[in-house]
C-alpha positions as CSV (number, residue, x, y, z in Angstrom):
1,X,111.8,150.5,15.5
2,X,108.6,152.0,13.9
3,X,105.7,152.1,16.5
4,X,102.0,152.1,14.9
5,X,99.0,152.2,17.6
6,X,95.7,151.3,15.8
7,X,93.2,153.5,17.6
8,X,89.6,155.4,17.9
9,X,88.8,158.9,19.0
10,X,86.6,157.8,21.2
11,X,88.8,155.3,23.3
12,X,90.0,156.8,26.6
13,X,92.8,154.1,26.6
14,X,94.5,155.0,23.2
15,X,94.3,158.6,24.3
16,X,96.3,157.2,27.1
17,X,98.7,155.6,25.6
18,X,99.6,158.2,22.7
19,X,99.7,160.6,25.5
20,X,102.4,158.7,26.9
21,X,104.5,157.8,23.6
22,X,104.1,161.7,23.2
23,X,105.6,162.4,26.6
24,X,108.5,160.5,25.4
25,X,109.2,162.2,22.4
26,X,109.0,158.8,20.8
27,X,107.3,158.7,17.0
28,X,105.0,157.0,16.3
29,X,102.0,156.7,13.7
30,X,98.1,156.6,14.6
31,X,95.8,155.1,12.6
32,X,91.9,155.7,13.7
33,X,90.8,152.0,12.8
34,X,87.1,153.6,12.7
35,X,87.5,155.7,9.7
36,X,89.8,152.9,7.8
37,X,88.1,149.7,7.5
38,X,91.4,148.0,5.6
39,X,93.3,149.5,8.5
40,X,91.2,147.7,11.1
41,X,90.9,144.1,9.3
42,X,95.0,145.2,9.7
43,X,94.9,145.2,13.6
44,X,92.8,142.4,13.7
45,X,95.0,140.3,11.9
46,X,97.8,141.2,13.7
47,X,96.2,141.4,17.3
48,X,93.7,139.0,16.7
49,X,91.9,141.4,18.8
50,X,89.1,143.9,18.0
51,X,89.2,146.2,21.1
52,X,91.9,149.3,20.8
53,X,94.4,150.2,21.2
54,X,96.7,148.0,19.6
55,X,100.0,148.8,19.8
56,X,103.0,147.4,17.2
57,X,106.7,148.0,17.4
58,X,108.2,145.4,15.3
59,X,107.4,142.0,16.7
60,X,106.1,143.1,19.7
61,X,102.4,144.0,20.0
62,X,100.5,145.3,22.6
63,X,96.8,145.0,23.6
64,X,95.7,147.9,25.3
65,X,97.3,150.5,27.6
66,X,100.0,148.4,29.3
67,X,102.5,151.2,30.9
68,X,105.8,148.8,31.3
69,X,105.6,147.0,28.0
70,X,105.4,150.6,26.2
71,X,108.2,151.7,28.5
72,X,110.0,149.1,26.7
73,X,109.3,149.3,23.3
74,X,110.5,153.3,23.7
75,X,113.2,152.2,25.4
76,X,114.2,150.3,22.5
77,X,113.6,152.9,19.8
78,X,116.1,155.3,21.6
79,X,118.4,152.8,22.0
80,X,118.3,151.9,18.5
81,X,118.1,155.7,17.5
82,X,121.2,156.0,19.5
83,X,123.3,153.6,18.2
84,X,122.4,155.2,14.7
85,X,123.7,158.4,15.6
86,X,126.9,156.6,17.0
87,X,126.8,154.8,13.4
88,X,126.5,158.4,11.7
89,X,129.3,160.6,13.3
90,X,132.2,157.3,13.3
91,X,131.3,158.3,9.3
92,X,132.0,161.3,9.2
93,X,135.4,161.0,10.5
């Protein structure tokens, strides 16, 4: 599952929390809500929040830097990844 944190240079929090994807080698894509204006009507939409960061992994969406929720949602994406690869070498056969 695709994770996109909405962010802002400035926030100590998001910093946080992309350090932390990062350190799990999970992917995800940052978009700096204070240089996109569409991007941040976006977040607000789908938050219904205005503070960052604003993380999104499919359904699941999480307002600032909450450690066991992220666990989860990278959790998930290897799992997923995993059962993709498991997918990719039965084909091969």
């Amino acid at each position: 599952m695709a994770i996109t944190v909405y962010s802002t240079p400035t926030c100590p929090f998001c910093k946080m929390a992309k350090e932390f994807l990062t350190e799990k080698k999970a992917k995800f894509k940052d978009i700096d809500v204070s240089e996109n204006p569409k991007k941040a009507d976006e977040m607000i939409k789908v938050s219904g929040q205005m503070g960052v960061p604003v993380i999104v992994s499919g359904k699941t969406v999480i307002v600032g830097f909450d450690r066991p929720k992220l666990e989860e949602i990278v959790k998930g994406q290897k799992t997923k990844k995993a059962k993709k690869t498991k997918k990719a070498k039965k084909k091969k056969k």
